[in-house]
C-alpha positions, -999 to 999 in steps of 0.1 A, spaced: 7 618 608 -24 612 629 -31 612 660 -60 594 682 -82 614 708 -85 610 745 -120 609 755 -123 586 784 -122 600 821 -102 571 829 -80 572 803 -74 614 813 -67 599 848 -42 576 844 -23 602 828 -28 635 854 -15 605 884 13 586 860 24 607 833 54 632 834 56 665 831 67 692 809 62 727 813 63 759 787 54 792 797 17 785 780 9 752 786 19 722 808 18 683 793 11 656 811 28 623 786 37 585 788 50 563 764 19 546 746 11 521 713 3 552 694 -1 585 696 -32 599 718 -39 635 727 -62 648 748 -73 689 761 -80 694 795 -98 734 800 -114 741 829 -144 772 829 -120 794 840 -107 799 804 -140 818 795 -168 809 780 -177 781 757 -168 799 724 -135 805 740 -132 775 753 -135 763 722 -113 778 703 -87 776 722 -91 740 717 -91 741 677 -59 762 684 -42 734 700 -55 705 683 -40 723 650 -10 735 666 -6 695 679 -9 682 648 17 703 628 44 694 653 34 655 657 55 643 631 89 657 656 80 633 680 106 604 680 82 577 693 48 573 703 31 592 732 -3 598 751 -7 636 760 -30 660 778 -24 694 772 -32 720 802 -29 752 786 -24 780 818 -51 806 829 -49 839 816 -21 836 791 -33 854 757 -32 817 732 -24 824 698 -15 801 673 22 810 669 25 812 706 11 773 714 28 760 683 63 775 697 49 762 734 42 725 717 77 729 699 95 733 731 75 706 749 80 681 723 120 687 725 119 682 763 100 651 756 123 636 733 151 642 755 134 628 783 127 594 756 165 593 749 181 598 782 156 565 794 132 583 815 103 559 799 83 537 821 
């Protein structure tokens, strides 16, 4: 399954002041019921430099992508990953996992917009 990328400030706006949030000890998404799915990474320079920065965002994006096809419907999503937390790829795919089951709940129990 594939998934479109968020590139437009706007776009990263609407979601940080109208999407809902989920928390995992790792990272924090910002979602909202969409058309199809849409992902975006929000880092700021506290993560490190840009070779960090960097691949912590291939870790994601990959992590993301193996877990997509869990989702029940479509979504838009920024993914915050939290300062200082040592990102490996088992521990944001498990993160994502957990995410992606509070989001589904959310779906079911009529919590879309």
């Amino acid at each position: 399954m594939l998934y479109l990328r968020l590139k437009k400030n706007t776009d990263f706006q609407k979601l940080f002041k109208r999407g809902n949030r989920v928390y995992s000890p790792q990272i924090t998404m910002l979602w909202q019921p969409s058309k199809s799915n849409v992902m975006g990474i929000a880092l700021s320079k506290k993560h490190g430099k840009a070779v960090k920065r960097n691949r912590i965002k291939r870790i994601i994006r990959a992590a993301y992508s193996n877990n997509l096809h869990k989702l029940d419907s479509a979504i838009s999503v920024v993914i915050l990953p939290k300062v200082g937390e040592e990102l490996t790829f088992r521990s944001v795919e498990k993160s994502i996992n957990a995410c992606i089951k509070r989001i589904n709940a959310s779906c079911q129990s009529g919590l879309k917009h």
